[in-house]
N, CA, C and O atoms as a printed pandas DataFrame, in Angstrom:
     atom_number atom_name residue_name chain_id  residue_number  x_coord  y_coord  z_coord
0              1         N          UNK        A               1    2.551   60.686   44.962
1              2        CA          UNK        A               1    1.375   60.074   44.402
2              3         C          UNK        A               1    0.166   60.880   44.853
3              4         O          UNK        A               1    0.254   61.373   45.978
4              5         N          UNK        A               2   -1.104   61.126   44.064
5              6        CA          UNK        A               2   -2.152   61.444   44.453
6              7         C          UNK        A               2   -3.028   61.168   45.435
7              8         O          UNK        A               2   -2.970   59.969   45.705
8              9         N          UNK        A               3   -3.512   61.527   45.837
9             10        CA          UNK        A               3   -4.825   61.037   46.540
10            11         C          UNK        A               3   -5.904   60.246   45.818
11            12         O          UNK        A               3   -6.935   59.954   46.424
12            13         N          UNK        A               4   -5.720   59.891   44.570
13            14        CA          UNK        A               4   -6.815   58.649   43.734
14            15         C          UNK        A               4   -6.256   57.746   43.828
15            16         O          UNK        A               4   -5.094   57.870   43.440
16            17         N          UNK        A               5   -6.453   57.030   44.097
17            18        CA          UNK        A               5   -6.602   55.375   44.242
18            19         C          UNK        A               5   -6.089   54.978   43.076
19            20         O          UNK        A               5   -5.059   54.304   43.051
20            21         N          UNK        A               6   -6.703   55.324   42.027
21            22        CA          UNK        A               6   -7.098   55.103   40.503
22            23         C          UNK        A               6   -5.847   55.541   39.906
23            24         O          UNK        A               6   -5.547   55.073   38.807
24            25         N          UNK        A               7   -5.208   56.231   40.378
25            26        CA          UNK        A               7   -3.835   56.807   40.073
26            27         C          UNK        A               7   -2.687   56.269   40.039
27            28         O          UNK        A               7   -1.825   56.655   39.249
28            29         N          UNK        A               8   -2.467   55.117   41.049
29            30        CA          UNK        A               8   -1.214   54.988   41.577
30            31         C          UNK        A               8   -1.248   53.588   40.398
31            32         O          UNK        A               8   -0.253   52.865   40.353
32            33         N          UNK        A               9   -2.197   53.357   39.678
33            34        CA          UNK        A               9   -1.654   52.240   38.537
34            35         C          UNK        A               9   -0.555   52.625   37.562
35            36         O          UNK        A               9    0.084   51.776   36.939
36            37         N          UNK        A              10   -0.342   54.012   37.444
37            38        CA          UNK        A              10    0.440   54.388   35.933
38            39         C          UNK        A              10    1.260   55.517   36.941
39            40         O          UNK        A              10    2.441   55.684   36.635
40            41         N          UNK        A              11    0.829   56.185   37.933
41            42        CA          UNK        A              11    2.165   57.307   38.586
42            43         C          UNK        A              11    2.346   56.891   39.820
43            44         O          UNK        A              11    1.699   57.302   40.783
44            45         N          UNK        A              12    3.226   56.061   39.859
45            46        CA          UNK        A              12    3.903   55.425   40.959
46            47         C          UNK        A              12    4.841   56.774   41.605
47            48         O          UNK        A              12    4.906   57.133   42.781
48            49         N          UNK        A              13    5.480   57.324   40.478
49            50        CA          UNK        A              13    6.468   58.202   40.722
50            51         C          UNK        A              13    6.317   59.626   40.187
51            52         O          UNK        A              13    6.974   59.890   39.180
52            53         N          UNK        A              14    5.423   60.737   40.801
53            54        CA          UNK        A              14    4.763   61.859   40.654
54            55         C          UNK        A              14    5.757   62.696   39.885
55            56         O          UNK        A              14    5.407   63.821   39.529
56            57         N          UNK        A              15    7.269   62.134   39.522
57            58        CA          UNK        A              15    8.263   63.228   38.811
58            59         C          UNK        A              15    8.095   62.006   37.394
59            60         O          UNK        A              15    9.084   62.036   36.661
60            61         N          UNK        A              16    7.344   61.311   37.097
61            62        CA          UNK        A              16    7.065   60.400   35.505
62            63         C          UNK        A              16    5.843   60.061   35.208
63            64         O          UNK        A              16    5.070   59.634   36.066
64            65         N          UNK        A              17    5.471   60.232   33.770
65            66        CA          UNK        A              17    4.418   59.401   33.529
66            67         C          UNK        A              17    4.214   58.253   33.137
67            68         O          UNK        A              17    3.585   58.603   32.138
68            69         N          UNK        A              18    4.212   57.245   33.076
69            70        CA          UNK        A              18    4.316   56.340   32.478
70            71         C          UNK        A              18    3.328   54.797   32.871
71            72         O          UNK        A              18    3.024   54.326   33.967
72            73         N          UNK        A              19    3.132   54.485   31.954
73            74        CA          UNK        A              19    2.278   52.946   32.509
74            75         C          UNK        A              19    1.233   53.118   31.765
75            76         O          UNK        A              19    1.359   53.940   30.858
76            77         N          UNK        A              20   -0.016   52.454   31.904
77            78        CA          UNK        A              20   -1.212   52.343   31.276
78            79         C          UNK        A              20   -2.403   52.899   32.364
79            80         O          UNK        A              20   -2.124   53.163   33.534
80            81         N          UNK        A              21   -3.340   52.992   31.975
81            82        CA          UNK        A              21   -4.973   53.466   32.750
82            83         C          UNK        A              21   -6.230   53.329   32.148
83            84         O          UNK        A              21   -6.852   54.190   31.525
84            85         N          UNK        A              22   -6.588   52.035   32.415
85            86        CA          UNK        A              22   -7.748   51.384   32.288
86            87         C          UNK        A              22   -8.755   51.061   33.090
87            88         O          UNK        A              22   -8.690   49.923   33.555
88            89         N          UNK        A              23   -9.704   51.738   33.409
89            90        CA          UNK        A              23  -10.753   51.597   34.300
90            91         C          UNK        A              23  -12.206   51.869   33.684
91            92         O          UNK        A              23  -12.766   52.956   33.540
92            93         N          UNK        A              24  -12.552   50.900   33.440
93            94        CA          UNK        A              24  -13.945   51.220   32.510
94            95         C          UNK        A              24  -15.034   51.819   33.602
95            96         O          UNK        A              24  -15.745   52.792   33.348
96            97         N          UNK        A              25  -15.056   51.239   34.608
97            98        CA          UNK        A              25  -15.891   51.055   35.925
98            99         C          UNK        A              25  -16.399   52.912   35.906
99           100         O          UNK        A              25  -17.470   53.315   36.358
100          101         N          UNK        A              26  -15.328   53.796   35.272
101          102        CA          UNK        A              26  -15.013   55.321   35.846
102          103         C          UNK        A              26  -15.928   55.720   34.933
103          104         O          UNK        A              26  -16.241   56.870   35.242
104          105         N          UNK        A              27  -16.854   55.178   33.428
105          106        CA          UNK        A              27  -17.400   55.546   32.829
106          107         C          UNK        A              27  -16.959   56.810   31.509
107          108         O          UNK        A              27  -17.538   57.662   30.834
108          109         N          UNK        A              28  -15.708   56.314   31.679
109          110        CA          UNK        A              28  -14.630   57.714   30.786
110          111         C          UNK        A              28  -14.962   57.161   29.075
111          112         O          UNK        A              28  -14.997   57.967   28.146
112          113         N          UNK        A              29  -15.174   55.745   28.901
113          114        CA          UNK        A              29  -14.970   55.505   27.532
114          115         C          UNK        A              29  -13.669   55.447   27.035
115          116         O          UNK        A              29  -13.555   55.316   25.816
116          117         N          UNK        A              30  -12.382   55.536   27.913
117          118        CA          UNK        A              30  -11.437   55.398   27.152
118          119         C          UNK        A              30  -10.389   54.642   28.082
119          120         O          UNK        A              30  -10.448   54.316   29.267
120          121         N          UNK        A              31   -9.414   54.485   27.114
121          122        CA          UNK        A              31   -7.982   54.111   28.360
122          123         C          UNK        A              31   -6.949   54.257   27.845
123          124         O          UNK        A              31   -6.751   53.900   26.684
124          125         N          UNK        A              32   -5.991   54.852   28.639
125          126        CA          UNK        A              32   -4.645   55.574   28.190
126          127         C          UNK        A              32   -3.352   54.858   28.838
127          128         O          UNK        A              32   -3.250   54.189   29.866
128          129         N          UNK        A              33   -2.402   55.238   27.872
129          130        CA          UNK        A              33   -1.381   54.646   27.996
130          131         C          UNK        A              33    0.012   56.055   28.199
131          132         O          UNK        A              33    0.285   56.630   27.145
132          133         N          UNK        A              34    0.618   56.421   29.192
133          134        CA          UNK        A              34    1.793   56.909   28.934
134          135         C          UNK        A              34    2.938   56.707   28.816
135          136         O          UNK        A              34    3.482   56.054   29.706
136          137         N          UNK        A              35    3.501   57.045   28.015
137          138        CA          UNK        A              35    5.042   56.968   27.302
138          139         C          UNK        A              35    6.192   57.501   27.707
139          140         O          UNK        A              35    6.475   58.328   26.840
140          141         N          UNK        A              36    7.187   57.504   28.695
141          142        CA          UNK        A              36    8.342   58.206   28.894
142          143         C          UNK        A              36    9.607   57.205   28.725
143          144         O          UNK        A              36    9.808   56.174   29.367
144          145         N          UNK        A              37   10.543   57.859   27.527
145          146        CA          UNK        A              37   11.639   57.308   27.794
146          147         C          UNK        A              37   12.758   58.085   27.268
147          148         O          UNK        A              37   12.741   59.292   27.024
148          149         N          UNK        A              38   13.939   57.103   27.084
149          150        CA          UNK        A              38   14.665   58.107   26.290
150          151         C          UNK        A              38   15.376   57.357   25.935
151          152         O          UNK        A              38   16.488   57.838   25.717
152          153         N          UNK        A              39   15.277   56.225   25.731
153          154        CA          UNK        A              39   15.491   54.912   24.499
154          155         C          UNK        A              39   15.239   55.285   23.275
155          156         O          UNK        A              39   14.102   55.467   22.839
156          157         N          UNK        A              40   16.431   55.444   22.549
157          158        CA          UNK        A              40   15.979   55.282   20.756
158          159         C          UNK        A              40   15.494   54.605   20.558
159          160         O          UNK        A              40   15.855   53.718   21.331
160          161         N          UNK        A              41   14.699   54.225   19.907
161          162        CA          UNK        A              41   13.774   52.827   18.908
162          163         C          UNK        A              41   12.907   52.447   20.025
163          164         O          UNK        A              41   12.119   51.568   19.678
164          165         N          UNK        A              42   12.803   52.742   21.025
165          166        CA          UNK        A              42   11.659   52.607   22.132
166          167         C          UNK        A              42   10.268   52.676   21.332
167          168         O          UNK        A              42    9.952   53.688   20.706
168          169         N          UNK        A              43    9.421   51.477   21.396
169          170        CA          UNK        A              43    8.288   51.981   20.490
170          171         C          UNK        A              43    7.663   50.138   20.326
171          172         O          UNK        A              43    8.374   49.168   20.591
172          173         N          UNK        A              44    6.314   50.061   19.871
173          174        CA          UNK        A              44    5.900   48.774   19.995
174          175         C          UNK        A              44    5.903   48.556   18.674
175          176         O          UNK        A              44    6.071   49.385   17.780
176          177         N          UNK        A              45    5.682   47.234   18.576
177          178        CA          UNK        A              45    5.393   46.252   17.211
178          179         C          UNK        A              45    4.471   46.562   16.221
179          180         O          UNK        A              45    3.486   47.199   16.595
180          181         N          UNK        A              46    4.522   46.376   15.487
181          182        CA          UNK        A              46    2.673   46.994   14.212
182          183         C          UNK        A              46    1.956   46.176   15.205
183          184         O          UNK        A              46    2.262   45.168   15.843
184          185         N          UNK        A              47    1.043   46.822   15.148
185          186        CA          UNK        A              47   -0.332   46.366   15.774
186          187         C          UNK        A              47   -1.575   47.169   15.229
187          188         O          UNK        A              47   -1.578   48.088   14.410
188          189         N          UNK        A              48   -2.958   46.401   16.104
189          190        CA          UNK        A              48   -4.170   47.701   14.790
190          191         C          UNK        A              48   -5.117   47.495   16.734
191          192         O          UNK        A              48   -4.859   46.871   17.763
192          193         N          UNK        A              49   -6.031   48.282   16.346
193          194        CA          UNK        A              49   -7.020   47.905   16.918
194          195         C          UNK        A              49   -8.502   48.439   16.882
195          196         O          UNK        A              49   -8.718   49.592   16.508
196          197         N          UNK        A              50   -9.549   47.579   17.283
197          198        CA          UNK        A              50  -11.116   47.875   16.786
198          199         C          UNK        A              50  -11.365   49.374   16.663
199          200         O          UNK        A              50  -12.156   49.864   15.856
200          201         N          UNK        A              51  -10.555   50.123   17.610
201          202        CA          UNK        A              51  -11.102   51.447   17.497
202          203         C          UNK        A              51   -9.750   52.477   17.400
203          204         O          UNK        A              51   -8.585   52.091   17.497
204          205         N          UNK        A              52  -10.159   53.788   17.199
205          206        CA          UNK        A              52   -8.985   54.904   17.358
206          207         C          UNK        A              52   -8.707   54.735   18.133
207          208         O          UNK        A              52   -9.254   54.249   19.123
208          209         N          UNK        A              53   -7.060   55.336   17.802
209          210        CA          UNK        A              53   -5.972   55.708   18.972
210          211         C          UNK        A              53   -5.620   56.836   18.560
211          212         O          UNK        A              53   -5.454   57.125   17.375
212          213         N          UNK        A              54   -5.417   57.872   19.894
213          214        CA          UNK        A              54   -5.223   59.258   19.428
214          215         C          UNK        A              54   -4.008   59.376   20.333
215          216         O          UNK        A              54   -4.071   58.831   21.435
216          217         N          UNK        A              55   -2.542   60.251   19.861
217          218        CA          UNK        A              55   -1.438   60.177   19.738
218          219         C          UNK        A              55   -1.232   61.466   20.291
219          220         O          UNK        A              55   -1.543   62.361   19.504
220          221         N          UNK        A              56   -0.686   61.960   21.708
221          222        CA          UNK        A              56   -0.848   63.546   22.030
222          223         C          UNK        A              56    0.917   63.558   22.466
223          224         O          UNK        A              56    1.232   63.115   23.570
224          225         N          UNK        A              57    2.330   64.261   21.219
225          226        CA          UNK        A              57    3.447   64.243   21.557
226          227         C          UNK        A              57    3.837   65.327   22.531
227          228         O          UNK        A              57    4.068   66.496   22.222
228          229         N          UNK        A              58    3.888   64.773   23.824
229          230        CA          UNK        A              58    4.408   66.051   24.881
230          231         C          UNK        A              58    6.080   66.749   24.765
231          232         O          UNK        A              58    6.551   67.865   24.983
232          233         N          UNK        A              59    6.631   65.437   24.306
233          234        CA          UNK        A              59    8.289   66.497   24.682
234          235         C          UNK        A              59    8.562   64.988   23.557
235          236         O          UNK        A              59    7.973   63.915   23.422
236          237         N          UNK        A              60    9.983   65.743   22.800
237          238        CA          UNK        A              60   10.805   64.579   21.563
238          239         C          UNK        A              60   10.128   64.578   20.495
239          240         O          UNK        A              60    9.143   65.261   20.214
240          241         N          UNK        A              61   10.771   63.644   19.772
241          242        CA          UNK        A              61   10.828   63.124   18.060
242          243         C          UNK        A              61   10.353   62.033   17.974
243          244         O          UNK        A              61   10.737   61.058   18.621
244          245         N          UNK        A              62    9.593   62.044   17.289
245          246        CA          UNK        A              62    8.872   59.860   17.246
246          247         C          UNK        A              62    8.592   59.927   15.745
247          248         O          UNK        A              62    8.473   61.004   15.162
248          249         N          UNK        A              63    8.478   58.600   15.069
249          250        CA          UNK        A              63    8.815   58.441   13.651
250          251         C          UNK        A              63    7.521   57.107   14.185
251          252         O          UNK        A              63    7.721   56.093   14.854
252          253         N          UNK        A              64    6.225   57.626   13.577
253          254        CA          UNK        A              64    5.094   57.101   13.099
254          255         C          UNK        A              64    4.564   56.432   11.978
255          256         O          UNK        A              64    4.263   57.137   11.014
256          257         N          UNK        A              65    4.295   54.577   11.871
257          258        CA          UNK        A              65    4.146   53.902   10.548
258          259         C          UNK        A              65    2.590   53.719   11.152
259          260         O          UNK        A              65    2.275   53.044   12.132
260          261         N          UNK        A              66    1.612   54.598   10.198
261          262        CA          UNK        A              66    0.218   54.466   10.160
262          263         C          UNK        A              66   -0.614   53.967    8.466
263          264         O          UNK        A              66   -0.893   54.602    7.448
264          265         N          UNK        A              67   -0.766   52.604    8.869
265          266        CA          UNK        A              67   -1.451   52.194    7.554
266          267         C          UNK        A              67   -0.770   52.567    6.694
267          268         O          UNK        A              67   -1.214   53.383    5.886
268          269         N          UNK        A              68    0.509   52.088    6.604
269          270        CA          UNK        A              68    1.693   52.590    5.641
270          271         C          UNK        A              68    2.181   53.639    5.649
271          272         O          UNK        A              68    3.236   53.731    5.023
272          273         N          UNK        A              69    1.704   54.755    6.276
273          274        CA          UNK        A              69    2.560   55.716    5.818
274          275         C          UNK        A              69    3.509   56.408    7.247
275          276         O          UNK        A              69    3.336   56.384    8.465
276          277         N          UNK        A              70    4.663   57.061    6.236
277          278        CA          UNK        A              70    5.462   57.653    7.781
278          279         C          UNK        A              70    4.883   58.783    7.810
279          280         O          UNK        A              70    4.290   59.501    7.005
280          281         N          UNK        A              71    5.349   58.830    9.613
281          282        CA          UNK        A              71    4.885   60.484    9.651
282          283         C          UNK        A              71    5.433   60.765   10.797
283          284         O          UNK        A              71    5.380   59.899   11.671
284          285         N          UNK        A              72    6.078   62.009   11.072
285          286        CA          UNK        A              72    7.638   62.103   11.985
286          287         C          UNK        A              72    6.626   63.216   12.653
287          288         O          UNK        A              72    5.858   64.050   12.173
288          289         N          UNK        A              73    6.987   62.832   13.979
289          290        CA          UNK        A              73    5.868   64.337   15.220
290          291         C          UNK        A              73    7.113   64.489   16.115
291          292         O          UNK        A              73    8.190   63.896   16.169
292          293         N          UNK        A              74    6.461   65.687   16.914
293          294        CA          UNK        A              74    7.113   66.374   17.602
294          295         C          UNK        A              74    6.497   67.023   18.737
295          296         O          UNK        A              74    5.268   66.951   18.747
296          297         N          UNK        A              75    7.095   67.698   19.788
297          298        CA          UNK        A              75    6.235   68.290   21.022
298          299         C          UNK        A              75    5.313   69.061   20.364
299          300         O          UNK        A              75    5.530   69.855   19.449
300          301         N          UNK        A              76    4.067   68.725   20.983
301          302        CA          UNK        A              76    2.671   69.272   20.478
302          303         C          UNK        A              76    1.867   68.828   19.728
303          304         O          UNK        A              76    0.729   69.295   19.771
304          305         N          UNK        A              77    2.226   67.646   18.671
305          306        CA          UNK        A              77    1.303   67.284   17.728
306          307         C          UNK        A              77    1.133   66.107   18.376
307          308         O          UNK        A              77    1.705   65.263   19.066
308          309         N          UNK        A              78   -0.606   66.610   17.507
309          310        CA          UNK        A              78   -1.567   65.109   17.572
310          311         C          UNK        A              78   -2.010   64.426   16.254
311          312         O          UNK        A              78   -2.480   64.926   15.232
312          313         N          UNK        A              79   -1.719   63.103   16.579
313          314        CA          UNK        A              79   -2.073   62.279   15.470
314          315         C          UNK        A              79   -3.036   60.833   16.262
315          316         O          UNK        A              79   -2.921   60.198   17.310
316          317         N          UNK        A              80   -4.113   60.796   14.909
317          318        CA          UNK        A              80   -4.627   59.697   15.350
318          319         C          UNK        A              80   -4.440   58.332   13.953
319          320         O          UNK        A              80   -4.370   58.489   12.734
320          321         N          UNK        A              81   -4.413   57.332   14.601
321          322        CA          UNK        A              81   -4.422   55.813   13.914
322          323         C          UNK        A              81   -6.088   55.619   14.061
323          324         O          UNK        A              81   -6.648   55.687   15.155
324          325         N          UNK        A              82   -6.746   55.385   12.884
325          326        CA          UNK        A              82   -8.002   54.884   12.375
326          327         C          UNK        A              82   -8.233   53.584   13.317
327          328         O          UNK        A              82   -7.345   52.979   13.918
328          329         N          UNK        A              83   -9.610   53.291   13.315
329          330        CA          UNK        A              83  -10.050   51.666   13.794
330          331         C          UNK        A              83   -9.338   51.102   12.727
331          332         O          UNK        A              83   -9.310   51.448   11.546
332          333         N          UNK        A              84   -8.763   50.182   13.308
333          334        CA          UNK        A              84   -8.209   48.730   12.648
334          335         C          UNK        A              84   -6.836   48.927   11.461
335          336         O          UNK        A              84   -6.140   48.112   10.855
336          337         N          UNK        A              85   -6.876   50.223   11.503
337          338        CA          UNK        A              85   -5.239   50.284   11.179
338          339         C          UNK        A              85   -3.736   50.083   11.582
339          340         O          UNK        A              85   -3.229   50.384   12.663
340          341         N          UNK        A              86   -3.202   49.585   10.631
341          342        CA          UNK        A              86   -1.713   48.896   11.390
342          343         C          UNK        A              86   -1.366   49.881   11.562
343          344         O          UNK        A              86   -1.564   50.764   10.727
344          345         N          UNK        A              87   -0.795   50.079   12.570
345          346        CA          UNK        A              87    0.417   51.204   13.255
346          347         C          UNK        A              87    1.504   50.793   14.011
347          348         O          UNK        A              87    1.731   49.607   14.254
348          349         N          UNK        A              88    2.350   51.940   14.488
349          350        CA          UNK        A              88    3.198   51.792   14.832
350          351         C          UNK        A              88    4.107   52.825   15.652
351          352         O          UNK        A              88    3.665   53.966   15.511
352          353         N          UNK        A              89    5.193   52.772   16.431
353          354        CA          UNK        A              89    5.924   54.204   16.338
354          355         C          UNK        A              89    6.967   53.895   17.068
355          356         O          UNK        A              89    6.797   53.059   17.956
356          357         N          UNK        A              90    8.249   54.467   16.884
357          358        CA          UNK        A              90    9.793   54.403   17.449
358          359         C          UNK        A              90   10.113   56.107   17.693
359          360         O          UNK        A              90    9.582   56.983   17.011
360          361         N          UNK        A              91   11.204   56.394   18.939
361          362        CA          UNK        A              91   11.132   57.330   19.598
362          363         C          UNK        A              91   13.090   57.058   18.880
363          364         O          UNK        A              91   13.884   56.120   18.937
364          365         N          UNK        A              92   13.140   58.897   18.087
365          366        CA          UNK        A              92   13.902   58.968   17.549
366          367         C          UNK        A              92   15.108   59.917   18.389
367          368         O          UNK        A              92   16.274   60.138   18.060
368          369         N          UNK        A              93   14.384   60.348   19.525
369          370        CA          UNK        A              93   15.365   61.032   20.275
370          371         C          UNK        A              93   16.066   62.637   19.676
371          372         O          UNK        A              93   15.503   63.166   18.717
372          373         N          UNK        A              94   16.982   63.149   20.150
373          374        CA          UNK        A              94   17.686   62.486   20.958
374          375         C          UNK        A              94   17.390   63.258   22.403
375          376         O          UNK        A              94   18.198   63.266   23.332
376          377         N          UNK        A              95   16.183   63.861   22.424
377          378        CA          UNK        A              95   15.268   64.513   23.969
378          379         C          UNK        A              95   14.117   63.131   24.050
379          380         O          UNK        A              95   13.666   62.452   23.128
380          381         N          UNK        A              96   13.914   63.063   25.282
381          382        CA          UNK        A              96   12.962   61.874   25.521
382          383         C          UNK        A              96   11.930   62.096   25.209
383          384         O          UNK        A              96   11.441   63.223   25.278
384          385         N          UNK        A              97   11.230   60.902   24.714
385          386        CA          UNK        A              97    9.881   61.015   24.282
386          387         C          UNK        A              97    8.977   61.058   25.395
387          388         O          UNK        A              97    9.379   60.421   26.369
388          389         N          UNK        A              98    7.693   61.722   25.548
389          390        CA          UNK        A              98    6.952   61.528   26.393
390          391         C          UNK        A              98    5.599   61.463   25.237
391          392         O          UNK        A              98    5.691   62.203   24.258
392          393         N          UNK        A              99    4.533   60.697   25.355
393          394        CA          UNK        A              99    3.158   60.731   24.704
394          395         C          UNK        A              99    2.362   60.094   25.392
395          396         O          UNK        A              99    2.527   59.070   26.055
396          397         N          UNK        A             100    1.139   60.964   25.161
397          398        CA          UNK        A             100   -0.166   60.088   25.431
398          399         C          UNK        A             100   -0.536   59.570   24.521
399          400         O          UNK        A             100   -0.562   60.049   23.387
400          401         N          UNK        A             101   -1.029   58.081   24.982
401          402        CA          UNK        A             101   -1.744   57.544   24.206
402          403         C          UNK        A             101   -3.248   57.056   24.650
403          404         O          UNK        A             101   -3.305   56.379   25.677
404          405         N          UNK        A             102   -4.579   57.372   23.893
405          406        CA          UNK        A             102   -5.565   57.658   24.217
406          407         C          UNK        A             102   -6.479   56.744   23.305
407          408         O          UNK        A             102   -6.681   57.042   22.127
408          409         N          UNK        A             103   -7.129   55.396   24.015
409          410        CA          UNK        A             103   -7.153   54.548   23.331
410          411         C          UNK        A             103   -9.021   54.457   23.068
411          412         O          UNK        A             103   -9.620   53.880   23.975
412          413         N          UNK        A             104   -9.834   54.967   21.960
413          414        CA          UNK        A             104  -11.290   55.198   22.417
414          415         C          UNK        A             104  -11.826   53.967   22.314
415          416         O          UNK        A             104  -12.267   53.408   21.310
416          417         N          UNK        A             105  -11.719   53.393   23.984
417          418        CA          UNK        A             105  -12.096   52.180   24.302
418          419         C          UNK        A             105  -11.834   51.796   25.685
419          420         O          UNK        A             105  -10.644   51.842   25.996
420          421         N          UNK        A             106  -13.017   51.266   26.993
421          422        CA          UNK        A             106  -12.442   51.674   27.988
422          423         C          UNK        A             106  -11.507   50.537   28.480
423          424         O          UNK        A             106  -10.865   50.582   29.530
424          425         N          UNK        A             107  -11.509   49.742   27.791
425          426        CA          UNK        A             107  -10.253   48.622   27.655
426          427         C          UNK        A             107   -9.310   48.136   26.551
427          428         O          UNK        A             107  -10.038   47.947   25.576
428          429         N          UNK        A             108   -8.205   47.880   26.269
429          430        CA          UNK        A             108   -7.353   47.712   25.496
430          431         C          UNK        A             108   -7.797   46.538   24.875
431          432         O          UNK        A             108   -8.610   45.817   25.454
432          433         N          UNK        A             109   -7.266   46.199   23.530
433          434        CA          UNK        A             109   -7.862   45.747   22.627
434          435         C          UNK        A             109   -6.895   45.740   21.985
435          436         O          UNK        A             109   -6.595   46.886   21.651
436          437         N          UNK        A             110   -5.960   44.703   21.484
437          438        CA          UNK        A             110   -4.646   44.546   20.299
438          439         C          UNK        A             110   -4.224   43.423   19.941
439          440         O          UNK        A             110   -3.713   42.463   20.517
440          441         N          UNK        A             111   -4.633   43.784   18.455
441          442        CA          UNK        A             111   -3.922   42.994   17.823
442          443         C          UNK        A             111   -2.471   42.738   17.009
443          444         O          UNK        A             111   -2.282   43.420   16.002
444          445         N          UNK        A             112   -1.641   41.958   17.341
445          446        CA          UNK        A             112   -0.678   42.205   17.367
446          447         C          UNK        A             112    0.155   41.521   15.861
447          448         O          UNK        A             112    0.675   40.406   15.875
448          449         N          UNK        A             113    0.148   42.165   14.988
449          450        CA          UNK        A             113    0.858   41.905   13.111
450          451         C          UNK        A             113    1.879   41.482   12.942
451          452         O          UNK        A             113    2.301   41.327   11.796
Protein backbone atom coordinates (compact mmCIF):
# COMPACT_ATOMS: atom_id res chain seq x y z
CA UNK A 1 0.00 0.00 0.00
CA UNK A 2 1.08 3.60 -0.46
CA UNK A 3 1.91 6.12 1.70
CA UNK A 4 -1.70 8.11 0.97
CA UNK A 5 -4.06 7.65 3.27
CA UNK A 6 -6.47 8.34 0.43
CA UNK A 7 -5.28 5.23 -1.18
CA UNK A 8 -5.83 2.41 0.88
CA UNK A 9 -9.84 2.85 0.04
CA UNK A 10 -9.57 1.05 -3.49
CA UNK A 11 -5.62 -0.63 -3.18
CA UNK A 12 -5.74 -2.62 -0.31
CA UNK A 13 -3.57 -4.98 -2.33
CA UNK A 14 -0.67 -3.05 -4.36
CA UNK A 15 -0.57 -6.34 -6.94
CA UNK A 16 -4.81 -5.14 -7.88
CA UNK A 17 -6.83 -2.45 -8.68
CA UNK A 18 -9.93 -2.49 -7.75
CA UNK A 19 -12.71 -0.68 -5.58
CA UNK A 20 -13.98 2.83 -5.94
CA UNK A 21 -12.28 6.57 -5.08
CA UNK A 22 -14.29 9.22 -4.01
CA UNK A 23 -13.01 12.11 -2.25
CA UNK A 24 -14.42 15.37 -3.22
CA UNK A 25 -12.60 17.10 -0.19
CA UNK A 26 -9.16 16.51 -2.80
CA UNK A 27 -10.78 19.08 -5.17
CA UNK A 28 -10.16 16.57 -8.32
CA UNK A 29 -13.86 16.96 -9.65
CA UNK A 30 -14.10 13.45 -10.19
CA UNK A 31 -14.37 9.86 -8.76
CA UNK A 32 -13.22 6.64 -10.02
CA UNK A 33 -14.03 3.33 -9.92
CA UNK A 34 -11.58 0.26 -10.74
CA UNK A 35 -12.42 -2.87 -12.37
CA UNK A 36 -10.42 -6.17 -12.07
CA UNK A 37 -11.73 -9.45 -12.72
CA UNK A 38 -11.90 -12.33 -14.66
CA UNK A 39 -15.53 -13.26 -14.33
CA UNK A 40 -17.40 -13.50 -17.62
CA UNK A 41 -20.51 -11.36 -17.50
CA UNK A 42 -18.85 -9.45 -14.59
CA UNK A 43 -20.38 -6.04 -15.27
CA UNK A 44 -23.32 -3.84 -13.61
CA UNK A 45 -27.00 -3.34 -14.36
CA UNK A 46 -28.20 -0.41 -16.99
CA UNK A 47 -27.86 2.46 -15.11
CA UNK A 48 -27.42 6.42 -16.36
CA UNK A 49 -26.07 9.15 -14.51
CA UNK A 50 -26.25 13.24 -14.26
CA UNK A 51 -22.93 13.41 -15.75
CA UNK A 52 -20.16 11.54 -18.05
CA UNK A 53 -18.51 8.49 -17.46
CA UNK A 54 -15.35 7.95 -19.21
CA UNK A 55 -14.35 4.22 -19.81
CA UNK A 56 -10.26 3.72 -19.96
CA UNK A 57 -9.89 -0.49 -21.11
CA UNK A 58 -6.47 -1.52 -19.54
CA UNK A 59 -6.15 -5.34 -20.29
CA UNK A 60 -9.48 -7.80 -21.92
CA UNK A 61 -12.70 -7.71 -23.91
CA UNK A 62 -15.86 -5.93 -22.52
CA UNK A 63 -19.11 -5.76 -24.60
CA UNK A 64 -20.59 -2.10 -23.96
CA UNK A 65 -24.70 -1.22 -24.09
CA UNK A 66 -24.54 2.75 -24.40
CA UNK A 67 -27.94 4.42 -25.06
CA UNK A 68 -28.67 1.42 -27.10
CA UNK A 69 -26.01 0.75 -28.84
CA UNK A 70 -23.24 -2.13 -28.62
CA UNK A 71 -19.86 -1.48 -28.70
CA UNK A 72 -17.13 -4.25 -27.98
CA UNK A 73 -13.46 -2.53 -26.50
CA UNK A 74 -10.40 -3.78 -25.86
CA UNK A 75 -6.86 -2.97 -24.12
CA UNK A 76 -6.45 0.67 -24.83
CA UNK A 77 -9.70 2.06 -25.79
CA UNK A 78 -11.61 4.79 -24.42
CA UNK A 79 -15.14 5.23 -24.44
CA UNK A 80 -17.36 7.62 -22.82
CA UNK A 81 -21.35 7.25 -21.75
CA UNK A 82 -23.07 10.84 -22.16
CA UNK A 83 -24.89 12.59 -18.97
CA UNK A 84 -27.91 10.63 -18.35
CA UNK A 85 -27.45 7.86 -20.69
CA UNK A 86 -28.38 4.25 -20.02
CA UNK A 87 -25.38 2.17 -20.02
CA UNK A 88 -23.93 -0.66 -19.32
CA UNK A 89 -21.04 -3.30 -19.72
CA UNK A 90 -20.16 -7.21 -19.27
CA UNK A 91 -16.50 -8.48 -19.33
CA UNK A 92 -16.31 -11.01 -22.18
CA UNK A 93 -13.02 -12.49 -21.29
CA UNK A 94 -11.40 -14.75 -21.77
CA UNK A 95 -8.04 -12.38 -20.30
CA UNK A 96 -9.32 -10.35 -17.32
CA UNK A 97 -10.80 -7.26 -17.57
CA UNK A 98 -9.21 -4.43 -15.91
CA UNK A 99 -10.92 -0.61 -16.50
CA UNK A 100 -11.08 2.62 -15.25
CA UNK A 101 -13.89 4.10 -14.64
CA UNK A 102 -13.86 7.91 -14.37
CA UNK A 103 -16.93 9.35 -13.16
CA UNK A 104 -17.02 13.56 -13.93
CA UNK A 105 -18.39 14.06 -10.58
CA UNK A 106 -16.66 14.16 -7.27
CA UNK A 107 -19.29 11.80 -5.96
CA UNK A 108 -21.23 8.98 -7.42
CA UNK A 109 -24.51 9.52 -8.56
CA UNK A 110 -26.78 6.38 -10.03
CA UNK A 111 -29.47 5.70 -11.19
CA UNK A 112 -30.31 2.44 -11.38
CA UNK A 113 -33.01 1.13 -14.78
Amino acid sequence: MGSNPIEADWRADPARWHGEWAHPETGSGVSIIFNETDKLGFGPALHSHPYAETFIVRSGCVRFEVDGLEIIATAGDILVAPPNAPHRFENLGPDRLEMIDIHANPDFVTTWL
